[in-house]
C-alpha positions, 0 to 999 in steps of 0.5 A: 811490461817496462816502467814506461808502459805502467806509468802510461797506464797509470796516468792514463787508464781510460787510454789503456781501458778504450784500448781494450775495448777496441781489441774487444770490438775488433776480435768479435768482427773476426771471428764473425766475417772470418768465420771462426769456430771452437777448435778452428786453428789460428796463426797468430802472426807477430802475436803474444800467447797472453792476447789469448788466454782469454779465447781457449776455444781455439788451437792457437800458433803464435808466430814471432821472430823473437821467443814469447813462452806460451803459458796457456795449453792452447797456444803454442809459441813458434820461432820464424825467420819473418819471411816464410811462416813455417805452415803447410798452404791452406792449413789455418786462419791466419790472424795479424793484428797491427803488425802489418806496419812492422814488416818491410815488404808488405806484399811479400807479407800479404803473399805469404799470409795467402798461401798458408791462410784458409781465411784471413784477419789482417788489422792494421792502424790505419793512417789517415786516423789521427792518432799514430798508436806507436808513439801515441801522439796525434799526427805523428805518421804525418810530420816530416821525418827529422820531426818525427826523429826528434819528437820520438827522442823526446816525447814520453809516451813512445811505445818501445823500442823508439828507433823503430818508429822510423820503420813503421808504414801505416797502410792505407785502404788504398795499400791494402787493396793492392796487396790482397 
């Protein structure tokens, strides 16, 4: 974790506390409307094996385009290029939590979740929320651009790395029904 991250965390622990308790919320819907039963393997798109630790009912692949080591012997951590999940079609539930708005061809994303996926958990910030979680400001996803560019130079609660911030594409209800 940086120095920013433990600071924010520091000063701000119901952030981090209401944080966990919506993660909390969130993996109980999935594994109700999706399903998901001891021994069930997952695909974890754009996850990190810690999200884990705290489910050993489930065979989990971790799926990134930059290495996380797996410290727990239920998940395994897999390489990819960020276009084709190295997965045979229809071989597991794929889960992918908030990392939707990272990617920039969301439908080639959502084509190929569908292809691999048995049953699928896409979550994403949504943007008409208020508050944009990557920089942790209110109506962030909302300024112009040249705001958003100063204001992620300066505000002190980014989540890193800052230059991403211009990439990121919260979806809408409306974005999502179109692309599954």
């Amino acid at each position: 974790m940086s120095f920013q991250a433990d600071y924010f965390s520091s000063v701000y622990p119901w952030y981090c506390g209401l944080s966990d308790w919506f993660r909390a919320r969130r993996m109980a819907a999935c594994v109700e409307l999706v399903g998901l039963q001891p021994g069930m393997c997952i695909v974890d798109v754009g996850g990190t094996p810690m999200f884990w630790a705290d489910y050993p009912q489930y065979r989990v692949a971790c799926v990134n385009i930059v290495p996380f080591p797996s410290h727990q012997p239920h998940v395994i951590s897999v390489l990819y290029d960020g276009r084709r999940l190295p997965f045979a079609e229809k071989s597991a539930v794929v889960f992918a939590n908030s990392v939707i708005e990272h990617v920039p061809d969301q439908a080639a994303f959502a084509r190929e979740i569908e292809r691999v996926a048995t049953g699928y958990w896409v979550q994403a910030p949504y943007y008409w929320f208020p508050w944009e979680p990557h920089a942790r400001c209110p109506g962030f996803q909302f300024l112009p651009t040249p705001v958003r560019r100063w204001l992620a130079r300066v505000w002190p609660w980014v989540l890193p790395p800052r230059e991403e911030l211009d990439t990121i594409c919260l979806p809408t209800v409306r974005d999502f029904s179109r692309i599954f």
